[in-house]
C-alpha positions, -999 to 999 in steps of 0.1 A, spaced: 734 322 -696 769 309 -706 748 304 -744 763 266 -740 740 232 -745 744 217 -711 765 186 -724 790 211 -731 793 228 -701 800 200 -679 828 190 -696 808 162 -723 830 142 -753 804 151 -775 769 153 -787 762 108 -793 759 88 -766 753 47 -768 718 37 -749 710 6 -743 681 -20 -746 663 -34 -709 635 -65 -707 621 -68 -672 598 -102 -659 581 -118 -690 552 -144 -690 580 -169 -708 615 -171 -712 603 -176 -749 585 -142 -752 620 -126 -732 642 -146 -765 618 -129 -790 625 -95 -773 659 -96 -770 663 -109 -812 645 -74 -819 674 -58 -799 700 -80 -814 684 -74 -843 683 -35 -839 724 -34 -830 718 -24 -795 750 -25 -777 738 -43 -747 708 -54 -729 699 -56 -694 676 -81 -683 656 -79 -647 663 -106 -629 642 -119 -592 635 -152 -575 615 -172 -600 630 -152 -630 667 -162 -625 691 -189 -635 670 -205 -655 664 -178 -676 695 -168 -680 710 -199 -693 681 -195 -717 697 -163 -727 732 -169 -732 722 -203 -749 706 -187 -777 729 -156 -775 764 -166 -770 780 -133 -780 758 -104 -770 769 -81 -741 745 -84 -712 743 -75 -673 708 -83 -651 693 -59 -626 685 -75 -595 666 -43 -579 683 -53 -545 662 -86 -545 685 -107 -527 712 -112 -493 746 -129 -493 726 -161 -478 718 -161 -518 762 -164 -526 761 -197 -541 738 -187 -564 755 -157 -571 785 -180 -579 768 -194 -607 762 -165 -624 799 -161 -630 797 -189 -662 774 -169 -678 797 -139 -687 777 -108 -680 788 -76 -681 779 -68 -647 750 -76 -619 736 -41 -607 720 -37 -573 723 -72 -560 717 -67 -520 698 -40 -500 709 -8 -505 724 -3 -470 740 -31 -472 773 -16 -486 796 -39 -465 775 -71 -476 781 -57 -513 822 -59 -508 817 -88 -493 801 -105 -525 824 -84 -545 855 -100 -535 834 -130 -538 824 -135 -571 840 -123 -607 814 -107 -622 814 -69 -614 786 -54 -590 772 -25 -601 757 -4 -575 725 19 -581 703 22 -555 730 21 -530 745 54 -544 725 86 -530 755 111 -525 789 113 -533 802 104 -499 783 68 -503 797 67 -533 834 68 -516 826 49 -494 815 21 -515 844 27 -536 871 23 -507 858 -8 -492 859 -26 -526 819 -34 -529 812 -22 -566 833 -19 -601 807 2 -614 784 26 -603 749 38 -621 742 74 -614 710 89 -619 707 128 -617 672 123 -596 681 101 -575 710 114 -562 696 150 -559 706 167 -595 727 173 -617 753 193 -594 753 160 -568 754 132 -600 788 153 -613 804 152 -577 797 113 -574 811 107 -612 844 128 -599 848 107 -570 845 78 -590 865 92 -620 897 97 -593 890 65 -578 894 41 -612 858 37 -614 835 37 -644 803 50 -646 769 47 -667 736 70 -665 702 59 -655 670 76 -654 638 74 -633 613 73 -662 616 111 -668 600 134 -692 624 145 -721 627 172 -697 648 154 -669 661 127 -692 678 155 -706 697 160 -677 706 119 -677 716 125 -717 738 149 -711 759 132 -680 759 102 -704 786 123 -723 809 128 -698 841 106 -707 837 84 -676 808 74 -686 818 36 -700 786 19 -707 753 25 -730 733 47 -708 691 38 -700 679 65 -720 648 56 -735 628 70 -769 598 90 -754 573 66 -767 582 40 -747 565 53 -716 544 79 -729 520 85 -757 529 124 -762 559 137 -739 552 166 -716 584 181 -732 598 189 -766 617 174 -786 608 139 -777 635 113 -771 643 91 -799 669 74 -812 692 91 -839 706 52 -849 714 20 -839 716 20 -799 723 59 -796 711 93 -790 719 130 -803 721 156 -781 712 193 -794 741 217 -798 714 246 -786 722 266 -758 702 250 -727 692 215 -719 678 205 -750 642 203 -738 611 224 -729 578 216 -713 552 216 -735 526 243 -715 492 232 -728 504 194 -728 510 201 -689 483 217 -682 457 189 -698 473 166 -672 471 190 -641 447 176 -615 453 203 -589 466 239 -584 483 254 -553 480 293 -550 511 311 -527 498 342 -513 528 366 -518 519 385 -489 526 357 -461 552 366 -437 582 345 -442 600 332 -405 
């Protein structure tokens, strides 16, 4: 309407923004070192790494062994409790960036507990469904950084209200997505451009998760560890009508003429 690309109406720095590379659970710490060279290799400016009981310490030593210099932070997918504190501890030798989700995602009060705990930031994610959980978390000191992700939190309208609240209250932000089509990581590519957002965003090229992408253009990277959003007037993305309609398993007719209470 406004004839704006969205990453301009909300306010973005510009059209670039830094992604990131992620690894989850290999079958050896070995095939995780390869992995992560390609990144290295590829001049991505971080990597996370997935990190659960059985896939932990040990494998992170690995990590910053062979790569003493490269900017990491683990995902723990709110694997663990604060009976797990000593080992979170030991994660402070290891220099990462920060450790996202480490505790349930209720467990706000357990997360500023660790916080003030341990030097490595917490990074909460899944913890972080509106804007007022967001203040709260921010008040009672359980996170340093905060992951917003447009669908989880319920849109685009909700993920700018939790990056305000953080923006007033001194805390950065990154974007996540939820595996979307180019459609809805459009949405996570544009909030990636706001200027509180601090850290590469996980914005992936389309053909990491799917062989054609139910939307046009596909993501893909424009260089090393980044993205270019399109200076068109919209979101920067449209469904692809007979690519959606291949995968369709089931339709649902509305009959206009039911009476609405």
């Amino acid at each position: 309407i406004q004839g704006q690309p969205l990453w301009k109406l909300i306010g973005g720095k510009g059209p670039v923004i830094e992604v990131g590379a992620d690894f989850g659970v290999q079958d050896s710490i070995d095939m995780l070192l390869e992995k992560i060279s390609s990144a290295v290799e590829a001049r991505f400016k971080r990597i996370k790494l997935k990190y659960s009981r059985g896939w932990d310490l040990d494998m992170i030593a690995a990590v910053r062994s062979t790569f003493p210099d490269t900017v990491f932070h683990i995902d723990c997918n709110a694997s663990y409790t604060l009976d797990d504190l000593l080992m979170f501890k030991k994660l402070d030798r290891y220099n990462l960036a920060m450790i996202e989700q480490p505790l349930m995602r209720d467990d706000l009060i357990d997360h500023a507990e660790l916080q003030n705990s341990i030097e490595t930031p917490v990074c909460l994610d899944e913890s972080i469904t509106s804007p007022a959980k967001a203040y709260k978390a921010i008040r009672i000191g359980a996170a340093r950084w905060i992951n917003i992700k447009p669908a989880r939190v319920g849109g685009m309208t909700q993920a700018l209200e939790v990056n305000r609240v953080c923006e007033e209250e001194g805390i950065p932000c990154w974007t996540g997505g939820m595996l979307e089509s180019a459609l809805g990581a459009s949405f996570c590519k544009a909030l990636a451009t706001l200027p509180n957002m601090k850290y590469p965003a996980d914005v992936f090229p389309s053909k990491r998760f799917y062989e054609k992408d139910l939307s046009m253009p596909e993501l893909q990277l424009s260089g090393p560890s980044k993205m270019v959003l399109s200076d068109k007037p919209g979101i920067g993305a449209e469904p692809v009508p007979e690519r959606l309609e291949q995968q369709t398993i089931d339709h649902v007719v509305i009959d206009s003429n039911l009476s609405r209470s």
